[in-house]
C-alpha positions as CSV (number, residue, x, y, z in Angstrom):
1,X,113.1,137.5,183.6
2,X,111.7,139.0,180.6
3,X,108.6,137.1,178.6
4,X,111.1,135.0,176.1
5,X,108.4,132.2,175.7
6,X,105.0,132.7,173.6
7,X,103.7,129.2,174.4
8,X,100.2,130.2,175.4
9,X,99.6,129.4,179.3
10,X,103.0,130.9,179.9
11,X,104.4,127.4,180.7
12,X,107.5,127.0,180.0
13,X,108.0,130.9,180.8
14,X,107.4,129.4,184.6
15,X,109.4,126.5,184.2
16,X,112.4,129.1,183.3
17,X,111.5,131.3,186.0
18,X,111.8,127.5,188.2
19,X,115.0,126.6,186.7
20,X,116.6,129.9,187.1
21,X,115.6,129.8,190.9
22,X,116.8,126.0,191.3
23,X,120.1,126.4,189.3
24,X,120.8,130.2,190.7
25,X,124.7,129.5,190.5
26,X,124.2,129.0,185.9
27,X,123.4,132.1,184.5
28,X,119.9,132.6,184.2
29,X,120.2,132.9,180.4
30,X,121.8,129.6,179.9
31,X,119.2,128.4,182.1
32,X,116.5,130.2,179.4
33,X,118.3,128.9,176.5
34,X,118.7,125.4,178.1
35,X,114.8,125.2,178.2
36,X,113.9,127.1,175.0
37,X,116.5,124.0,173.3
38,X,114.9,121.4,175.2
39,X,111.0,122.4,174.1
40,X,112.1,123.0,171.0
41,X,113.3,119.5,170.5
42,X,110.2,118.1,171.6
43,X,108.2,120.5,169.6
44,X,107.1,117.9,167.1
45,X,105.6,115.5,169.8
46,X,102.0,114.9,168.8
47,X,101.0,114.4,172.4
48,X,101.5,117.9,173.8
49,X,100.1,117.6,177.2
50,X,103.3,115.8,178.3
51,X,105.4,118.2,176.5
52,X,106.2,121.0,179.7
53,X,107.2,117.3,181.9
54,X,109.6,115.9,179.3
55,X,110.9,120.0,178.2
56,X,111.9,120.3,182.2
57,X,113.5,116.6,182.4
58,X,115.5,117.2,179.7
59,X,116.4,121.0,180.8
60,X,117.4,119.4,184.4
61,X,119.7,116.8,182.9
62,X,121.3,119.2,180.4
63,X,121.9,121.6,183.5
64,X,122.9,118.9,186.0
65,X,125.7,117.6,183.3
66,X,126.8,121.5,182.6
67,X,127.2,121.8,186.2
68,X,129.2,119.0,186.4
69,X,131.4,119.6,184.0
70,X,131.7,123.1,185.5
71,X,132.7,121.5,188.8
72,X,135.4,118.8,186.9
73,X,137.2,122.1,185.1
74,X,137.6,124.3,188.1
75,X,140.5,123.7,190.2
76,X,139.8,122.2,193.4
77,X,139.8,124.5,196.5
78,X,138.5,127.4,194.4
């Protein structure tokens, strides 16, 4: 996976790099662009310690529901 984040501890770049690994059946750049939405939305959090926690919460959900709905549209047996 390429650098895509400039956070500076390299954060959520390893939270992709987690996602990617724990979703490998989503592409790894909706994966990338889930996360990069989700810390983006919290960007304006004043507390940012929690902010990599809440960023991969919300990436999981997002992922979980996109696999889902992945699942309900495919025809079953295939």
């Amino acid at each position: 996976m390429t650098q895509r984040f400039h956070d500076e501890d390299g954060t959520l770049q390893h939270l992709a790099d987690r996602l990617v690994a724990a979703y490998p059946d989503i592409d790894a750049h909706v994966v990338e662009a889930t996360v990069d939405e989700a810390s983006r939305e919290l960007s304006g959090a004043k507390l940012k310690t929690f902010l990599p926690i809440l960023a991969e919460r919300r990436a999981r959900l997002t992922l979980d529901r996109y696999r889902a709905s992945r699942s309900e549209a495919s025809p079953e047996g295939a």
